[in-house]
BAFITOR-53951 format. One record per atom (N, C-alpha, C): x, y, z; residue in three letters. Coordinates in steps of 0.02 Angstrom, whole numbers, plus 50000, padded with zeros to 5 digits. Layout:
N
XYZala
...
# end
This chain:
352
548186697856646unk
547636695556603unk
547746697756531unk
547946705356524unk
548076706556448unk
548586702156426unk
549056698356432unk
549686693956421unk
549086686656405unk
548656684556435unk
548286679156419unk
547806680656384unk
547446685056367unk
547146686756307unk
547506685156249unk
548066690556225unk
548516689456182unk
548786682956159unk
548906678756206unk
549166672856205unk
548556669056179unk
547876670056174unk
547266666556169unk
547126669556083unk
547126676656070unk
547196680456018unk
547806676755955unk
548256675355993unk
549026670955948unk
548686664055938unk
548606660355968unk
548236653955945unk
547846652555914unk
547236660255900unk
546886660355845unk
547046661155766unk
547666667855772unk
547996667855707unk
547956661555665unk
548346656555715unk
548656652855696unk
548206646855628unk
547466647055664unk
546936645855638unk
546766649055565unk
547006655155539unk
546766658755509unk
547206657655441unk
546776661055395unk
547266659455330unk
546476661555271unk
546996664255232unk
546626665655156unk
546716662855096unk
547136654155100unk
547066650755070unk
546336647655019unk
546096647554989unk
545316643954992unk
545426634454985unk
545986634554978unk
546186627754969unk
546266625155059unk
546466627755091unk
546646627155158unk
545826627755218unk
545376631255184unk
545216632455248unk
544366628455210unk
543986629555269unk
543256625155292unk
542836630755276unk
542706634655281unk
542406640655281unk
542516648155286unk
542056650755259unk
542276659255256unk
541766663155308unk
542126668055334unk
541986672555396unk
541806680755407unk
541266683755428unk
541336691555425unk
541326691855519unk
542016693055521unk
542156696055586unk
541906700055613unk
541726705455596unk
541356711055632unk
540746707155656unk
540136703255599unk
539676700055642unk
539786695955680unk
540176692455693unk
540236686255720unk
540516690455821unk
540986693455787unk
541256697555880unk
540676700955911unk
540156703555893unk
539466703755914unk
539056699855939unk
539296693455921unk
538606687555958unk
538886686956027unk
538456691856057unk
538706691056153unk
538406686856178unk
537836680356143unk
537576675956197unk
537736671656178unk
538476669156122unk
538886664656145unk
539396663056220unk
539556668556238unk
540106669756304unk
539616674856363unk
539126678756350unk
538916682556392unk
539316689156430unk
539866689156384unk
540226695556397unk
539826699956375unk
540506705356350unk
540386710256339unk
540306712156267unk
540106718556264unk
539646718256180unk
540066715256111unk
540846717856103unk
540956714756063unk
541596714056097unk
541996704956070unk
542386700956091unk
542646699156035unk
543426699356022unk
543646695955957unk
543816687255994unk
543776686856034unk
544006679356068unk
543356676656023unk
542836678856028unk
542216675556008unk
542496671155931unk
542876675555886unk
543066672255822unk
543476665655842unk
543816665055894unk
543906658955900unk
543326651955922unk
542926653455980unk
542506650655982unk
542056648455917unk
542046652055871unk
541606649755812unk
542266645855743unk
542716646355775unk
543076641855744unk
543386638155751unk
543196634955817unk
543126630455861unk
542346625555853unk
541876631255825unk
541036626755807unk
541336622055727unk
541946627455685unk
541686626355628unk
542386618155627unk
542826619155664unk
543236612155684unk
542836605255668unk
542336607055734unk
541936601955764unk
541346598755713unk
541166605555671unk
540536602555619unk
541046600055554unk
541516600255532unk
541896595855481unk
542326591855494unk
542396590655554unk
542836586655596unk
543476585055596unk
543776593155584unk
544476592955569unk
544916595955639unk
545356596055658unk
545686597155727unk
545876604455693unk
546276605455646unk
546656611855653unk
546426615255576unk
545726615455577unk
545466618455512unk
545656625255535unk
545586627655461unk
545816634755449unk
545146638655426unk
545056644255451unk
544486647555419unk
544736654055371unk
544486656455348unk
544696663855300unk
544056668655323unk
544606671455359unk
544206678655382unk
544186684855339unk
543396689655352unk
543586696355303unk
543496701755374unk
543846705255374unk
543796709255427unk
543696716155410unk
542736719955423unk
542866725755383unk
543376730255413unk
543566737155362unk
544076740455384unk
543726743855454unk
543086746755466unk
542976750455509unk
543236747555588unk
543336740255578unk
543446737955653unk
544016739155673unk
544526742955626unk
545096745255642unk
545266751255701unk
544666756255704unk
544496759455737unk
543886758355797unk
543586753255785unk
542926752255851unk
543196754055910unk
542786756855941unk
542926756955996unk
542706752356066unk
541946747156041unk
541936741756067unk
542296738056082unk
542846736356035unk
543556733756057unk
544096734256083unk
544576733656125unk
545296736356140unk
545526737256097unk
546106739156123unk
546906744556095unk
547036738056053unk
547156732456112unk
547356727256094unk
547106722456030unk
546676721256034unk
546226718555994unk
546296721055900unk
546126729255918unk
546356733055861unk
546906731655835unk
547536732555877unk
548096731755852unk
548126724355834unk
547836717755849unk
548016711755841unk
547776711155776unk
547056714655737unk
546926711555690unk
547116717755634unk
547406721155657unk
548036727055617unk
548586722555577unk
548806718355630unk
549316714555626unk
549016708155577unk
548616706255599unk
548326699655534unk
548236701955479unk
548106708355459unk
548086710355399unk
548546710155358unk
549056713455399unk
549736715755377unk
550086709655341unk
550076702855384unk
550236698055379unk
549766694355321unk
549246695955308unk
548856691055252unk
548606685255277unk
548406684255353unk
547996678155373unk
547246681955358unk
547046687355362unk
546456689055337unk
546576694755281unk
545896695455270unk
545646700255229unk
545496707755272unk
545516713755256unk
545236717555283unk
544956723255213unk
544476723555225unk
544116727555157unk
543516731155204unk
543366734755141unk
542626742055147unk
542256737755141unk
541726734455188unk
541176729555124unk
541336722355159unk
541406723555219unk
541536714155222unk
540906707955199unk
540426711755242unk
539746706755217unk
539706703855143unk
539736709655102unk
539896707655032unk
540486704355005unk
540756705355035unk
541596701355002unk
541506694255042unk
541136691255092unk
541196685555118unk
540576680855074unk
539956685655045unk
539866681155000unk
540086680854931unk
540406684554908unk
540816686054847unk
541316678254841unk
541696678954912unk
542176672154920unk
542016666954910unk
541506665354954unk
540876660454950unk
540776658654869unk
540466664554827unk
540366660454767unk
540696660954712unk
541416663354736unk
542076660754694unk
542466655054717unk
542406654054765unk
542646647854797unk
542396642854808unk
541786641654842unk
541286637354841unk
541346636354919unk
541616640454960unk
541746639755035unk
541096643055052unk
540896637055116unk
540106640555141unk
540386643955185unk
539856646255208unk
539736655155231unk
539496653155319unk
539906653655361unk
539636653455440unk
539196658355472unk
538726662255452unk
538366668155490unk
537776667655498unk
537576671555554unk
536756670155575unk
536396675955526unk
536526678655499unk
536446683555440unk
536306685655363unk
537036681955363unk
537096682655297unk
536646677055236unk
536686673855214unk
536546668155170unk
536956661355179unk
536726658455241unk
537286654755255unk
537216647055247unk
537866642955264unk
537646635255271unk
537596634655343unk
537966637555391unk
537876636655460unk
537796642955502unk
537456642255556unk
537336648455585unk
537696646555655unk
538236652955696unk
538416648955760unk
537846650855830unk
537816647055863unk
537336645255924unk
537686643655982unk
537656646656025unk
537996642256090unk
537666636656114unk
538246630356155unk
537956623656154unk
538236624956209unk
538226614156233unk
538376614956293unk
538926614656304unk
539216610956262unk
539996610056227unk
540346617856206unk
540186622556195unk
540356628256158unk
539966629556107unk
540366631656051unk
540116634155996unk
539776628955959unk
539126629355924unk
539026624155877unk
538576627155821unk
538776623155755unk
538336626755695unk
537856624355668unk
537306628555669unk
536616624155663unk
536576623555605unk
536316620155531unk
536346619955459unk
535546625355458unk
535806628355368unk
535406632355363unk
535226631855285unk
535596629655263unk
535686627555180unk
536216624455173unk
536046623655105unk
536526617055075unk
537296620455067unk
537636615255079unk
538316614555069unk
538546616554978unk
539056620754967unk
539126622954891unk
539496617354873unk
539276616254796unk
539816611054762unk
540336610554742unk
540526616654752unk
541186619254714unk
541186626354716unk
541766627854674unk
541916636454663unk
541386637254585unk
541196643454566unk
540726643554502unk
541416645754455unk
541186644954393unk
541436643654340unk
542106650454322unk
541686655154343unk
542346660154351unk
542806660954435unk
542366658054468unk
543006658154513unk
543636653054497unk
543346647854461unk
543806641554434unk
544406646854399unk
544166650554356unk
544746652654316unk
545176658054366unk
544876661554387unk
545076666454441unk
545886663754461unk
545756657554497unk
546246654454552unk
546736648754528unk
546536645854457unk
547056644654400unk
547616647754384unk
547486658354403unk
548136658754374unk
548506665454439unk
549076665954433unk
549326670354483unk
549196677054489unk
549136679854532unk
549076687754522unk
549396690854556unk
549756696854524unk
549966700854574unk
549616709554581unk
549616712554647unk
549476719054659unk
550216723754635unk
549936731754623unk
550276735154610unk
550766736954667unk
550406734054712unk
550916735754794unk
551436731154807unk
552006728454785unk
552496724354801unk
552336723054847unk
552236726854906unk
552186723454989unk
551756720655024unk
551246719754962unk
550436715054969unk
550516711255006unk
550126709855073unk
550126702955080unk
549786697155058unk
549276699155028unk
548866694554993unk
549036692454917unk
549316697554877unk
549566697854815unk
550206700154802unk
550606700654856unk
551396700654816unk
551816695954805unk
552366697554805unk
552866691354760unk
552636683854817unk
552856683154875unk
552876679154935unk
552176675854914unk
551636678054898unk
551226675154901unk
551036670154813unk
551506670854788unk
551426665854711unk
551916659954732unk
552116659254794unk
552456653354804unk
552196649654859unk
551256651854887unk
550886647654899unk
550176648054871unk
549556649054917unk
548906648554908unk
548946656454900unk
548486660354841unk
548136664754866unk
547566665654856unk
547286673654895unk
546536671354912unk
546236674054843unk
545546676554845unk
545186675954785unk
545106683154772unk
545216686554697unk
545206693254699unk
544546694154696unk
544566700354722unk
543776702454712unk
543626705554652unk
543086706254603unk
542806707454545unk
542646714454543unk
542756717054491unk
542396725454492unk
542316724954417unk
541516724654383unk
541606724754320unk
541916719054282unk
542146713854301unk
542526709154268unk
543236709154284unk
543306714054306unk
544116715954315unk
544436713754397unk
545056708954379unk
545066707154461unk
545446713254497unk
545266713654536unk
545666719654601unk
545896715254670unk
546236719454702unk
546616717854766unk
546126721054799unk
545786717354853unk
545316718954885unk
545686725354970unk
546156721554976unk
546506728055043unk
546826734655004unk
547286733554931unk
547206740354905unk
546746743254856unk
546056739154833unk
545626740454800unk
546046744854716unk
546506737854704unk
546916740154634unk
546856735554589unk
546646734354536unk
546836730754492unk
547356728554487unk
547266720654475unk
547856715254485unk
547996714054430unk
548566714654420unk
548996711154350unk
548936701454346unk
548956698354274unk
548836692054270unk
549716690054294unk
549866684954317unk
550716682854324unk
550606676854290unk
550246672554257unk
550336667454232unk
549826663254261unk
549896655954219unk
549516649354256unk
549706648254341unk
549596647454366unk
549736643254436unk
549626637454410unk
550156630754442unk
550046623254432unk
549566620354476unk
549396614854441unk
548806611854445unk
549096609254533unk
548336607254569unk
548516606854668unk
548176600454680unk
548236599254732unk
547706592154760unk
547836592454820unk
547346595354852unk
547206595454930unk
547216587054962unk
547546586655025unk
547596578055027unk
547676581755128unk
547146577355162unk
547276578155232unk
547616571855266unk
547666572955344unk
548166568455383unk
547776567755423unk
547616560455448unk
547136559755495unk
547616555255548unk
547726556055611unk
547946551555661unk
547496550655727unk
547466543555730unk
547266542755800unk
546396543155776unk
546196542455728unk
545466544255688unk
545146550655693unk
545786555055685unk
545416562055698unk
545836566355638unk
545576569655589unk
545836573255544unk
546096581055574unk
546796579455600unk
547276584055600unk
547656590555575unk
547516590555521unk
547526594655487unk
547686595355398unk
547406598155327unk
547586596855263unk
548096601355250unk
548496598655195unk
549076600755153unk
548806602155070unk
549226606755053unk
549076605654961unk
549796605154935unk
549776598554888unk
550336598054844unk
550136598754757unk
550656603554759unk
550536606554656unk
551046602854614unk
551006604454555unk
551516602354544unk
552156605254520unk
552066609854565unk
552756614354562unk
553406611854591unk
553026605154636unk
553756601454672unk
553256598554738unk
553556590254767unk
553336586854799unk
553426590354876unk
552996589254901unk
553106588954998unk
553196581655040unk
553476583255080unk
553796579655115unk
553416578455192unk
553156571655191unk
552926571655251unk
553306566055309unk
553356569255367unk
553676563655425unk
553576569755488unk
554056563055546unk
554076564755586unk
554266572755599unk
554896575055570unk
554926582355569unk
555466583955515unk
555166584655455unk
555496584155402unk
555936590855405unk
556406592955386unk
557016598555394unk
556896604555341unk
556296602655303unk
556146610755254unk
556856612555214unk
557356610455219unk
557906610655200unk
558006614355111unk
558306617655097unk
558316618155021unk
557626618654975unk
557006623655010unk
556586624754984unk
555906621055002unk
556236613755028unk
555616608455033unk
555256609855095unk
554616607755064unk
554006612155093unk
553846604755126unk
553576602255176unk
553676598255222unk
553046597555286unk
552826593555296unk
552226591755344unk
552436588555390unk
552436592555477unk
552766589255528unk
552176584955540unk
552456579055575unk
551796573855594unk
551906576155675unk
552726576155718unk
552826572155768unk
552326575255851unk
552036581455825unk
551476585155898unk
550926579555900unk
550576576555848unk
549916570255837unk
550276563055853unk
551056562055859unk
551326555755857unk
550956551855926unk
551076545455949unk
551116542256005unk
551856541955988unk
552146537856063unk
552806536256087unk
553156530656036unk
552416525756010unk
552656521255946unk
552746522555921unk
552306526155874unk
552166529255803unk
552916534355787unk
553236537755856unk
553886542555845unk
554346536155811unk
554446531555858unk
554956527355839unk
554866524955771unk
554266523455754unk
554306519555687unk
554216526255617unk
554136532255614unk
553956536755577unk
554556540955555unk
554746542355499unk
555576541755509unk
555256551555496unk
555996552555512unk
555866559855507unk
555596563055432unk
555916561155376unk
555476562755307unk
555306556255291unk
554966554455292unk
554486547755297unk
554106547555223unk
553886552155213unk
553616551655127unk
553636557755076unk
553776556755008unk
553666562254965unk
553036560454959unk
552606566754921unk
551996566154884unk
552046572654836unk
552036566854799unk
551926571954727unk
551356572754683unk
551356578554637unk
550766580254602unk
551176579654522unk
550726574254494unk
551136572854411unk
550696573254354unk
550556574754298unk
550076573054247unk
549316568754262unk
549876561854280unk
549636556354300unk
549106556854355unk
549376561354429unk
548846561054476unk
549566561754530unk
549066561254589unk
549566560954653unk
550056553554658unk
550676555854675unk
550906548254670unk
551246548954745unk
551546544454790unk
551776543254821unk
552536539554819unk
553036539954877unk
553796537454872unk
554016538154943unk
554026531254952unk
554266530155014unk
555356531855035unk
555216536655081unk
555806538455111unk
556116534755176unk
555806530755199unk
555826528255264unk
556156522855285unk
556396519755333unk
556586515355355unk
556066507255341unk
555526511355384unk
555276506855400unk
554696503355337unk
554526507055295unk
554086505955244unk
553466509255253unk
552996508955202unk
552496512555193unk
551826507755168unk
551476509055193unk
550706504555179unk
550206507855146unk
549976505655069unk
549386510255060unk
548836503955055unk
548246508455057unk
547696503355068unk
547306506054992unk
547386501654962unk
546816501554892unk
546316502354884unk
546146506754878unk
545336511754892unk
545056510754961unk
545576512655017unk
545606513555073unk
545156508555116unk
545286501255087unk
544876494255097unk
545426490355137unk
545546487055199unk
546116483755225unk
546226476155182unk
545706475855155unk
546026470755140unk
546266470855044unk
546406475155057unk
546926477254968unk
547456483354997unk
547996478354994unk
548626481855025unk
549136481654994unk
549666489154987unk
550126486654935unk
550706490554981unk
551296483454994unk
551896487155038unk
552386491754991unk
552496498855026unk
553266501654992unk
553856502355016unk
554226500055005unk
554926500055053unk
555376507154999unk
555826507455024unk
556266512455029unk
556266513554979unk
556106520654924unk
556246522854849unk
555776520554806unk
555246516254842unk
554606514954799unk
554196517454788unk
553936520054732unk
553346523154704unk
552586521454697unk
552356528254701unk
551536522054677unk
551056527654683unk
550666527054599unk
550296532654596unk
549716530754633unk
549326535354669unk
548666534354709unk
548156537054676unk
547746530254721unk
546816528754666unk
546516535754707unk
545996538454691unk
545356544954712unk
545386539754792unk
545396535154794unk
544996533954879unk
545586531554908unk
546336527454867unk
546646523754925unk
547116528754974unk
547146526355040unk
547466527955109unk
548196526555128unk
548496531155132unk
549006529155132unk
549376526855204unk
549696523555224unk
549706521855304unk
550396521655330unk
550706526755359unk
551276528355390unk
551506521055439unk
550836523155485unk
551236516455562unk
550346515455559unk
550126511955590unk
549216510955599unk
549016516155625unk
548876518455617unk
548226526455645unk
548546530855631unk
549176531355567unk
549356538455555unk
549536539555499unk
548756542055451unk
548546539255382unk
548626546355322unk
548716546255265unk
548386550755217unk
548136549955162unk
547726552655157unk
547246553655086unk
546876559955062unk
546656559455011unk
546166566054996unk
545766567755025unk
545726575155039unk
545126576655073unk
544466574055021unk
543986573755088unk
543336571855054unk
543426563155049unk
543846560155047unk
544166553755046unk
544246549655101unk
544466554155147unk
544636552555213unk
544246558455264unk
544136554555316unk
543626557855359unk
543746556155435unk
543616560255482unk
543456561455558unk
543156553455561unk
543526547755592unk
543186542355617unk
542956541955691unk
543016548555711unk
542786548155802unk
542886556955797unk
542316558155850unk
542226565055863unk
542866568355892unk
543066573155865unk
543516580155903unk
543696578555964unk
544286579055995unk
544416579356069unk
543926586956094unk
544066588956155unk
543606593556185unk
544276601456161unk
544846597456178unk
545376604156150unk
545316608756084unk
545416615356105unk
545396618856050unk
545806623356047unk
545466626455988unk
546066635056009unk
546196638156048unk
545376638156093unk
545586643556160unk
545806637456230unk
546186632056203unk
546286626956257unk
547076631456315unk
547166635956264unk
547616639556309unk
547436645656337unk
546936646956333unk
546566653656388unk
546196650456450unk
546466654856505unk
546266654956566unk
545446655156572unk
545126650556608unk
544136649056614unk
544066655556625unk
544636661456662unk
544256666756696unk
544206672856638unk
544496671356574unk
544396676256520unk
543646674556494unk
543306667656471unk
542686669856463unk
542346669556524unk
542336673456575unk
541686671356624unk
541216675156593unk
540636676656584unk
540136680956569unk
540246685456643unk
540346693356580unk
540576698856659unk
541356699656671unk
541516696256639unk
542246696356658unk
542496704056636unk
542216706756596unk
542556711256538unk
542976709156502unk
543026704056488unk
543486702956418unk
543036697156373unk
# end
């Protein structure tokens, strides 16, 4: 059973991330592994963080949304929790899929209103609170959805930062060559929230445009392209020489493999806006403000900058566009994160 925990614990990682560009919402772990009358275990459960991000999937209707967790430091030591458990979110730290700070409650709404990411807790000041359903997890609304990041988080995440700790995971070198997360404020001054140090400025970061992949009418999962250099989307593009690359072929059907060439499209970020360039064999379809009947074909090496709404169309049902643009056209399959844990890890009573 500890081997299927773990294995249930790894699938959650996978979920996780301190991108604010990447993820749906922001998280205080410690409250959330406390709600025992989601599962009816035992007092506190880190599996539970999956279940609620599994609610927060289902209420934005994305398959493989990402949440940004803050994990206070004290849960490093709980003893409500296992060895295991401890050590797992030891390890997320280390790695930079979460946060771990003195102060989580406060740093998850701190995120919140530098980012503009709502807040999941039955607690805190939230947009959703989680509830058990019959389905699992589900989030009841509690307030309004934020419009954005506020005016200084805008500048905040404009430009790079690094910590005095080279081996940051949140702020060292590795991390100015993707998303990072949002420093926390002391006085005006940004700091590294896991070494609580003042962060040096590294420059502008280039301008981004979050753009998701929806197949089969279910939004799969989002990408961000800057314009530091285009990504590559297909069947299983080769990352080759730096290029940063979006596999399609786990969401493919048996058609869609054949006709989806392995780097199937650039997408780039230019002055201009997002543009598109077909790599493929077979050609590329965009739909003109994502309307079928305004269609413009691209065959091999063709370009074409894209409107705020049009869709871009691989094979039929395996589409991209901007988030917020493109949307969940049919509810979530029932699969989730914990689709690989054994029924007998949550029984209520089980001890785990």
């Amino acid at each position: 059973m500890r081997f299927e925990v773990s294995h249930v614990l790894d699938a959650i990682e996978r979920r996780l991330g301190t991108d604010p560009a990447l993820a749906a919402g922001v998280l205080d772990v410690a409250e959330l592994i406390y709600c025992a009358d989601l599962d009816g275990g035992r007092p506190a459960n880190l599996v539970r963080l999956g279940m609620v991000v599994d609610g927060l999937a289902r209420q934005v209707g994305e398959e493989h949304v990402s949440a940004y967790c803050v994990v206070d430091k004290s849960l490093l030591s709980n003893q409500d929790l296992t060895s295991n458990e401890r050590m797992v979110m030891r390890r997320w730290g280390d790695d930079g899929v979460v946060e771990v700070v003195v102060g989580a409650a406060a740093r998850v709404v701190e995120v919140s209103e530098l980012t503009g990411l709502p807040i999941v807790s039955r607690v805190l000041p939230a947009v959703w609170s989680p509830l058990p359903g019959a389905g699992g997890v589900v989030l009841q609304p509690r307030g309004p959805v934020p419009t954005g990041p506020s005016p200084v988080g805008r500048q905040l995440t404009a430009r790079w930062w690094h910590c005095p700790d080279p081996d940051c995971a949140n702020f060292g070198p590795a991390r100015r060559s993707s998303g990072q997360p949002a420093p926390r404020l002391r006085n005006g001054q940004p700091i590294c929230p896991r070494h609580d140090a003042p962060l040096g400025d590294s420059g502008p970061r280039p301008p981004q445009q979050v753009l998701a992949v929806r197949v089969d009418g279910v939004i799969r999962t989002r990408f961000v392209v800057t314009a530091a250099g285009p990504v590559v989307v297909g069947r299983a593009p080769d990352g080759g020489q730096g290029q940063v690359g979006v596999q399609l072929g786990p969401w493919l059907s048996e058609d869609a493999r054949a006709k989806v060439s392995r780097a199937h499209l650039s997408v780039a970020l230019t002055p201009q806006g997002v543009s598109v360039t077909d790599l493929s064999m077979n050609g590329t379809l965009v739909r003109l403000g994502g309307a079928a009947d305004g269609e413009l074909q691209l065959s091999r090496g063709a370009t074409r900058q894209l409107g705020v709404s049009d869709i871009v169309e691989l094979f039929p049902g395996v589409e991209i566009g901007r988030i917020g643009a493109l949307a969940s056209s049919r509810p979530l399959d029932s699969a989730s994160v914990l689709s690989d844990a054994p029924t007998m890890t949550f029984r209520p009573g089980s001890g785990y």
